[in-house]
C-alpha positions in Angstrom: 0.0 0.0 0.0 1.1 3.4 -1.2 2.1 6.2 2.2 0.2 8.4 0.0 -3.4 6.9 0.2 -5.3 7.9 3.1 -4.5 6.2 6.3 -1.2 4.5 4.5 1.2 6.0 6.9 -1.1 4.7 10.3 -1.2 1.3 8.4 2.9 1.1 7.5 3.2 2.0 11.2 0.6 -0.6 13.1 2.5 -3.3 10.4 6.1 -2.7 12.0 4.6 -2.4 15.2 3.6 -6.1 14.7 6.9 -7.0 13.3 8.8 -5.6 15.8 6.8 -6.7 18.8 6.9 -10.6 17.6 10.6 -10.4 16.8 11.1 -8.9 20.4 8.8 -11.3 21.9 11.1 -14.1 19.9 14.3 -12.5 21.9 12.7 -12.3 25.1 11.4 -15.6 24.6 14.4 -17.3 24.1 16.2 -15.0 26.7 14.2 -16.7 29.5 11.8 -14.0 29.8 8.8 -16.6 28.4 9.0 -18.2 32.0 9.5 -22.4 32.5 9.0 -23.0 28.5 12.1 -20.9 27.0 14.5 -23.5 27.5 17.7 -20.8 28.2 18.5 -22.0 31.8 18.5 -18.2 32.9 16.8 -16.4 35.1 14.5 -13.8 34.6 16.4 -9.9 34.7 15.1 -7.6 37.2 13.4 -4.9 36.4 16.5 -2.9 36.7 18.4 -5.3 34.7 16.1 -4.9 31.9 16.7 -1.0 32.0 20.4 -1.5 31.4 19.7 -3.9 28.8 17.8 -1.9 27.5 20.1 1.2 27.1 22.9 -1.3 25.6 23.3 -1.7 22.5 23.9 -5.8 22.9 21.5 -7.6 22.1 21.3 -11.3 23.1 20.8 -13.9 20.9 21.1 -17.7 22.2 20.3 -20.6 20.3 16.4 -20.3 20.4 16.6 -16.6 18.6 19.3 -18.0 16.2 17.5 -20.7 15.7 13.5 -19.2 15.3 15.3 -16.4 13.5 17.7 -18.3 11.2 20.7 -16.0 12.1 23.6 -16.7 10.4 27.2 -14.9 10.9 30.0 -14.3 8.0 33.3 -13.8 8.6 35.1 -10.5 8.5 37.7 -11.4 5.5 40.1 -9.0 3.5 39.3 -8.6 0.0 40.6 -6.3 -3.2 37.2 -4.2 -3.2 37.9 -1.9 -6.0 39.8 -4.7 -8.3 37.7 -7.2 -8.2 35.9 -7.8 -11.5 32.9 -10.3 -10.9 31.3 -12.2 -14.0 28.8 -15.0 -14.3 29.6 -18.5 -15.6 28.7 -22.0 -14.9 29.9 -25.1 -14.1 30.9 -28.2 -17.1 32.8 -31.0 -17.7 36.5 -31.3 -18.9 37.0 -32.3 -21.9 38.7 -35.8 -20.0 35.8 -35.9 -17.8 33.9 -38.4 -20.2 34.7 -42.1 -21.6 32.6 -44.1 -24.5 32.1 -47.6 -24.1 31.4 -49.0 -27.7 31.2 -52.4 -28.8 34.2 -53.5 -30.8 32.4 -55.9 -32.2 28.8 -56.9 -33.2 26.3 -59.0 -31.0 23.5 -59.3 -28.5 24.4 -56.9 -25.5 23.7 -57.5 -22.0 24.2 -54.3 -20.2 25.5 -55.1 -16.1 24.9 -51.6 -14.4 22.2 -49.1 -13.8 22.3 -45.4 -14.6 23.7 -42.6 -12.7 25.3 -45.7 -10.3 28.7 -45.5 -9.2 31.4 -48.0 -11.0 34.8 -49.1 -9.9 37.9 -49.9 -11.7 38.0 -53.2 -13.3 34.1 -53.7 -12.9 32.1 -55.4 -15.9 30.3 -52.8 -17.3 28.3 -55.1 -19.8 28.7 -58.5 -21.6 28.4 -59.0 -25.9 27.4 -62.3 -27.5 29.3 -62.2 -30.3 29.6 -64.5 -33.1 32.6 -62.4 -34.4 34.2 -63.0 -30.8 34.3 -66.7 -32.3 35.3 -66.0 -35.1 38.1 -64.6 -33.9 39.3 -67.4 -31.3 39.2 -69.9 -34.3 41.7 -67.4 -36.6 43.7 -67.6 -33.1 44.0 -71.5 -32.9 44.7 -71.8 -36.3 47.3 -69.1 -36.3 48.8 -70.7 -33.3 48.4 -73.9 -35.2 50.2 -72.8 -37.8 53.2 -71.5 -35.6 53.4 -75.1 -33.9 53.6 -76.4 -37.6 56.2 -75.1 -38.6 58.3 -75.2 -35.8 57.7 -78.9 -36.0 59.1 -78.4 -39.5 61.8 -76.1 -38.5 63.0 -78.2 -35.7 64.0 -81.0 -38.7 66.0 -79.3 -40.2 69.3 -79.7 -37.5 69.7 -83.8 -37.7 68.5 -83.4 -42.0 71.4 -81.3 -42.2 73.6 -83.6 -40.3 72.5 -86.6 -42.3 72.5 -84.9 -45.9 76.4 -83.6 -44.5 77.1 -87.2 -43.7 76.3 -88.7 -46.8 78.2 -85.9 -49.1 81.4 -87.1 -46.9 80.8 -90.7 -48.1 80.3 -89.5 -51.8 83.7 -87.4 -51.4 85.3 -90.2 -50.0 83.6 -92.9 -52.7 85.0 -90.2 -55.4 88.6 -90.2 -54.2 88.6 -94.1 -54.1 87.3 -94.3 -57.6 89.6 -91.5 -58.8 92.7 -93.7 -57.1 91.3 -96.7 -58.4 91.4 -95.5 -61.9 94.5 -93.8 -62.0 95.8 -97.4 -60.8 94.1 -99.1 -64.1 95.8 -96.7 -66.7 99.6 -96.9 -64.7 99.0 -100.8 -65.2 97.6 -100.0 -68.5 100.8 -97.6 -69.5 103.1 -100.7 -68.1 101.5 -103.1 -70.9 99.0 -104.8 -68.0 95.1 -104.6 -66.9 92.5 -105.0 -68.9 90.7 -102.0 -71.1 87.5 -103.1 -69.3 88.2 -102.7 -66.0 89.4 -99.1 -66.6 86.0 -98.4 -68.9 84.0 -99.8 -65.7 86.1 -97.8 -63.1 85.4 -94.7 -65.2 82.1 -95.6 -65.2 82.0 -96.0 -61.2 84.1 -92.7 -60.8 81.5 -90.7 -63.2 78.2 -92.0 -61.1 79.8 -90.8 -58.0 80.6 -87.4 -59.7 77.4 -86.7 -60.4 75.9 -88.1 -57.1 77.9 -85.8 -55.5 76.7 -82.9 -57.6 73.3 -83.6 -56.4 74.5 -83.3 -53.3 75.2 -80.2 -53.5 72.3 -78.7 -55.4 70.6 -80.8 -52.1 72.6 -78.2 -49.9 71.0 -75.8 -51.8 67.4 -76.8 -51.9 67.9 -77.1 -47.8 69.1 -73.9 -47.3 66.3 -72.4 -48.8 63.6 -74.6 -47.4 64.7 -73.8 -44.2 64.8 -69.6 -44.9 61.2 -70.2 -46.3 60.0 -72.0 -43.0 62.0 -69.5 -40.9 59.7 -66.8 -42.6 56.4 -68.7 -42.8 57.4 -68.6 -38.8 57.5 -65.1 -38.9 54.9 -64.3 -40.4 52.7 -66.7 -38.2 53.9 -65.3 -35.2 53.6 -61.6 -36.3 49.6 -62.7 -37.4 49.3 -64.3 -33.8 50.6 -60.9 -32.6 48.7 -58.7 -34.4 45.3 -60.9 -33.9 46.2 -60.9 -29.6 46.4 -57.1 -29.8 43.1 -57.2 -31.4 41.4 -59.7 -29.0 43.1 -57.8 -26.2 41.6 -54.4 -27.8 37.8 -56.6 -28.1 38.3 -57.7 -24.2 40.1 -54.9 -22.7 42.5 -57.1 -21.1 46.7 -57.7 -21.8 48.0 -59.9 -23.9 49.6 -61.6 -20.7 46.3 -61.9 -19.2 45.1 -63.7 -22.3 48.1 -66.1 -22.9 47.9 -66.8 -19.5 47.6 -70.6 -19.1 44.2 -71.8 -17.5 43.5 -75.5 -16.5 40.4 -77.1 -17.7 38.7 -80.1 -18.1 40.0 -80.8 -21.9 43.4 -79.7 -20.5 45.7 -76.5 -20.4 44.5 -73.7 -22.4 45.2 -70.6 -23.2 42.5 -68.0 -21.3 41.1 -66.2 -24.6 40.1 -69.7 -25.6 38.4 -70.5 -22.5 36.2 -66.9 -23.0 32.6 -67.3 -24.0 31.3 -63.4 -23.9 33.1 -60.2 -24.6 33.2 -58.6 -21.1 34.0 -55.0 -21.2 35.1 -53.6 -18.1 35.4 -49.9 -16.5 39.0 -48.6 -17.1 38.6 -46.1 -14.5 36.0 -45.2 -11.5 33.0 -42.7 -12.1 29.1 -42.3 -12.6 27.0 -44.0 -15.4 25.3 -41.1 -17.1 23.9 -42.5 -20.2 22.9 -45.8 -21.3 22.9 -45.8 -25.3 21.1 -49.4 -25.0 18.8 -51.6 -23.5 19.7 -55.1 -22.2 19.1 -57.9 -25.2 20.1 -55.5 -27.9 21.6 -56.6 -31.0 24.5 -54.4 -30.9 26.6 -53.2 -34.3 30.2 -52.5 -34.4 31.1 -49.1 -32.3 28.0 -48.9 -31.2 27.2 -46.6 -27.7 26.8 -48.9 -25.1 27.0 -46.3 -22.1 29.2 -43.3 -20.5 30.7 -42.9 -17.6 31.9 -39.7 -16.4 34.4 -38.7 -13.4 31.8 -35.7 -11.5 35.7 -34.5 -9.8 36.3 -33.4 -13.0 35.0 -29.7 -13.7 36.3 -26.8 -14.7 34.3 -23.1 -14.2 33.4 -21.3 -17.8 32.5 -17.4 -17.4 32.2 -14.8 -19.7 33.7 -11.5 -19.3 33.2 -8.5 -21.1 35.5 -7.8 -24.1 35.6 -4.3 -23.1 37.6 -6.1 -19.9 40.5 -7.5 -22.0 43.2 -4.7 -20.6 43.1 -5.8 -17.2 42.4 -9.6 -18.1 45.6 -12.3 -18.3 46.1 -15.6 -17.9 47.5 -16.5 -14.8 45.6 -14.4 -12.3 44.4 -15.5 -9.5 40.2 -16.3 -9.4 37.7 -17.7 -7.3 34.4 -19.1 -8.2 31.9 -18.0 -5.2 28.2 -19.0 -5.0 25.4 -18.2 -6.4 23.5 -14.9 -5.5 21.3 -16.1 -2.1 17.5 -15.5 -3.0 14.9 -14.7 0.0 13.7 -18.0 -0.4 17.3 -18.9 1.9 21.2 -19.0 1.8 21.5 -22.9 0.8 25.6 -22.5 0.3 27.4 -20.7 2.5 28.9 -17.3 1.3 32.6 -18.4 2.0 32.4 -21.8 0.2 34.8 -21.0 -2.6 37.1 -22.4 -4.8 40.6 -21.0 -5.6 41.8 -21.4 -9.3 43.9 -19.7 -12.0 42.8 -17.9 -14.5 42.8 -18.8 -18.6 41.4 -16.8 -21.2 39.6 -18.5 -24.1 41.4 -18.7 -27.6 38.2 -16.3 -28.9 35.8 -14.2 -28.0 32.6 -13.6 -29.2 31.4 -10.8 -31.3 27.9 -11.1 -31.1 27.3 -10.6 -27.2 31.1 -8.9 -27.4 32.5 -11.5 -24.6 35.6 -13.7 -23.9 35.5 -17.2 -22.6 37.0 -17.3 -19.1 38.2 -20.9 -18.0 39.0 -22.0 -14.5 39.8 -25.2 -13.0 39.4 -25.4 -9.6 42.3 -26.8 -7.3 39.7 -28.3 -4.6 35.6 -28.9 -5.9 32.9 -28.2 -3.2 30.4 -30.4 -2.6 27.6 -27.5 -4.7 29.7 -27.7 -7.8 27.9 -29.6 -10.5 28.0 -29.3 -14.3 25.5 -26.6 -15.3 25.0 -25.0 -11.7 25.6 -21.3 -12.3 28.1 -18.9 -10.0 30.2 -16.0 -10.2 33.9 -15.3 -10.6 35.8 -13.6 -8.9 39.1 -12.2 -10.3 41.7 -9.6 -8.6 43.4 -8.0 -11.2 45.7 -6.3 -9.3 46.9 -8.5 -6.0 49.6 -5.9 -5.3 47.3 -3.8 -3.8 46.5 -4.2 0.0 43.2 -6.1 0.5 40.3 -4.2 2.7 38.4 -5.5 5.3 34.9 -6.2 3.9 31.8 -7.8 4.1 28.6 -8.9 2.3 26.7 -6.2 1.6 23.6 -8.5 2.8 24.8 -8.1 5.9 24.6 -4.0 6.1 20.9 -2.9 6.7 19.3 0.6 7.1 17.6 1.9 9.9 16.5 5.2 8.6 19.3 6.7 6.2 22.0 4.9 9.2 24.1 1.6 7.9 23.9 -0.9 10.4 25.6 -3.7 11.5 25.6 -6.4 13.9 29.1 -8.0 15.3 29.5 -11.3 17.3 30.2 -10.4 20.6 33.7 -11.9 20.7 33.5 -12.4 24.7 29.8 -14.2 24.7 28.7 -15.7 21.2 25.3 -15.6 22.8 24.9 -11.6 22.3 25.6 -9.6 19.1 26.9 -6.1 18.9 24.4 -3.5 17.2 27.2 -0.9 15.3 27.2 1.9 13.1 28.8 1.0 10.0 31.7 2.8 8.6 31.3 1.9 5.2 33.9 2.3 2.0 33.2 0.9 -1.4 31.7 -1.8 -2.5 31.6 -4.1 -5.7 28.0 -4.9 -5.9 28.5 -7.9 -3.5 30.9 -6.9 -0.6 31.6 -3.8 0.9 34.5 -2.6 2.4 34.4 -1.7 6.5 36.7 0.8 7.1 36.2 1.0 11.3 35.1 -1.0 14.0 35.9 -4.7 13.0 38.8 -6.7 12.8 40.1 -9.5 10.7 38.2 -12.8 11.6 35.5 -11.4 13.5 31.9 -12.7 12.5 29.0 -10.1 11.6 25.8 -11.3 11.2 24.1 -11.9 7.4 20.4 -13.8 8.0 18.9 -12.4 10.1 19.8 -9.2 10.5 17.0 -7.2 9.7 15.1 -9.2 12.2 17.6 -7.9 14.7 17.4 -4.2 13.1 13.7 -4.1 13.6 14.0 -5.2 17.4 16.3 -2.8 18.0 15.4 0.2 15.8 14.5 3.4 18.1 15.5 1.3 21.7 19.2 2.6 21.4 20.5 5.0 23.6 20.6 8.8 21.9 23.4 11.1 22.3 26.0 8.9 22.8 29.1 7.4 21.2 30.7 3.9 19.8 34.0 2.8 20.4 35.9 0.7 17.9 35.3 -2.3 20.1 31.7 -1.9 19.4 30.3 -0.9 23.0 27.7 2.0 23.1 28.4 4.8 26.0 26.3 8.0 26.8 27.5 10.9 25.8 29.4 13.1 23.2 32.7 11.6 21.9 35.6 12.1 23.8 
């Protein structure tokens, strides 16, 4: 209602009245004045008591009023009030943050886990009948057939060699007899003895085992490169073996030593991958199912989605600052991502839960809205950081400069045209310190307190117009604060 209607300013009035008196019944309540229900453990103050108590500018405030007022206290923190630049961004994933699962090869899936559960290392994710998978173990035993083959064959070749090197020593040695034996002929021959047959026939010997012995050699030969031609076929069994484990260890997700490992069965020892009936992919790292691309009993194509799993530790914060901002922006500086702006609904995350990172500038800007990308990864996540929740960021572009003691500027209300603050009693945490606040500049968000504070002391943020109301027009006139925040009559000294 408008002050300006008729009867507004009698209405406005009887309406604080009412707020007043139930937040001052609240205090007194939970003071002890309410009798045996308050539940303080104090007695009641006399009537002169409640005089002084009146003229103080403490105001009590035990656990009933904190709690049936929801007061909450901030801490008095230094801060770079007049560089800090503050832009809005949200939360995403790194790039790293997400892994695939596809199906390497085709078949009927059978999908293990549930969405948005959490997976460990090494857990099966999902299981593939595949008829490919088979496929694949029989090219396996054959190549490793093959491999025994010719080793088999390879293996022969030592004591062939020695044999074939045995018998070209007899024909070398059947040669130089027949060689003697026919120079022998044609000396007894020359002499006017022997017969012309015998020679003819010894000639006839010596020739056969010429020519045996020729074939010995071209044997030598045909050895030699039989047994280069097996050494390659070898080779090249071994090398497809190779290449076909590194594809059944790509298919399974599992080594090559895990998969020649040697398993005992009931036809036997075997190698694992043979004794493997289903493709079973596993996790290759911990995290959160997000999506599941299929449903189980699906007949499943080559690289098709199966599911994702994504690491939620792994964010980073994505602002955008104004391009107009690029002189005083670098990477390197010093930001901190802060909450989001508290609505009157409540605070849900604390003022002061921040993260600390550094500062990178995106590789362009936009020249539509006339912004640059701002990246930070944060050194330590809070538990409210998750991908698309919004915040701020905070970034000091000048740390030289000496920081200022500051608060929120929630925490500052009005009483009239006067700022107004209320400090923690540092001696009893059960009473808070109505002050006058001497107030410097602010950024929108904090503002700087140039008197009456000190590092680490705790003002209160919820809550304190509750407490402004109670005490608005009860303190003492014509008096004077002192930087430790007590109220005495008088004019300053």
């Amino acid at each position: 209602m408008s002050v300006s209607q008729p009867g507004g300013r009698e209405v406005l009035a009887g309406l604080r009245g009412v707020v007043v008196a139930g937040v001052a019944g609240c205090l007194l309540a939970a003071c002890g004045g309410g009798g045996a229900g308050s539940g303080v453990g104090e007695e009641a103050p006399g009537q002169d008591e409640a005089g002084e108590a009146a003229a103080s500018n403490r105001v009590s405030i035990p656990a009933g009023v904190r709690s049936n007022l929801g007061i909450t206290f901030i801490t008095v923190e230094r801060r770079h009030i007049e560089r800090t630049l503050r832009v809005p961004g949200r939360f995403e994933y790194l790039p790293n943050a997400r892994r695939e699962y596809r199906t390497a090869v085709a078949g009927r899936v059978e999908v293990l886990v549930e969405q948005f559960a959490r997976v460990e290392e090494g857990e099966v994710l999902y299981r593939i009948d595949s008829p490919g998978w088979r496929e694949m173990q029989q090219e396996l035993a054959e190549a490793g057939s093959t491999i025994r083959r010719l080793e088999a064959t390879e293996a022969t070749f030592d004591p062939l060699w020695e044999a074939h090197e045995r018998h070209e020593a007899i024909l070398v040695e059947m040669v130089t007899l027949w060689e003697e034996r026919v120079a022998q002929l044609e000396s007894a021959r020359d002499a006017g003895g022997g017969r012309t047959e015998d020679i003819a026939a010894a000639r006839s010997s010596l020739a056969s085992s010429r020519v045996e012995l020729a074939e010995t050699h071209e044997r030598d030969a045909e050895l030699d490169a039989q047994r280069q031609q097996t050494a390659a076929d070898l080779d090249s069994a071994r090398s497809r073996l190779g290449f076909l484990m590194d594809s059944a260890s790509a298919v399974l997700g599992q080594s090559r030593a895990e998969l020649e490992e040697r398993v005992e069965g009931s036809g036997g020892s075997r190698p694992r991958w043979a004794t493997i009936e289903h493709v079973a992919i596993r996790a290759t790292e911990g995290g959160l199912v997000e999506e599941l691309g299929l449903t189980n009993g699906s007949w499943a194509d080559q690289t098709m989605a199966v599911l994702t799993v994504v690491r939620p530790d792994r964010l980073r914060f994505r602002a955008s600052g104004l391009q107009s901002d690029a002189g005083v922006l670098r990477d390197g500086l010093r930001a901190r991502i802060v909450p989001p702006t508290p609505t009157s609904a409540g605070r849900a995350v604390p003022l002061q839960d921040t993260m600390e990172g550094v500062l990178r500038i995106g590789l362009a800007g936009d020249p539509n809205d006339r912004t640059l990308d701002l990246i930070v990864v944060p050194e330590a996540l809070r538990a409210w950081a998750r991908p698309g929740v919004t915040a701020q960021l905070e970034i000091v572009t000048d740390g030289t400069a000496s920081p200022e003691l500051a608060i929120p500027l929630a925490a500052v209300q009005r009483d009239g045209l006067t700022p107004i603050i209320f400090r923690r009693d540092p001696a009893n945490p059960d009473r808070a310190i109505r002050m006058t606040a001497d107030l410097g500049k602010d950024d929108g968000r904090w503002i700087a307190l140039l008197s009456g504070v000190r590092e680490g002391d705790e003002v209160v943020l919820d809550g304190a117009f509750q407490l402004m109301l109670a005490t608005s027009g009860s303190m003492q006139r014509g008096g004077h604060l002192h930087p430790d925040g007590t109220f005495h009559q008088g004019e300053d000294e």
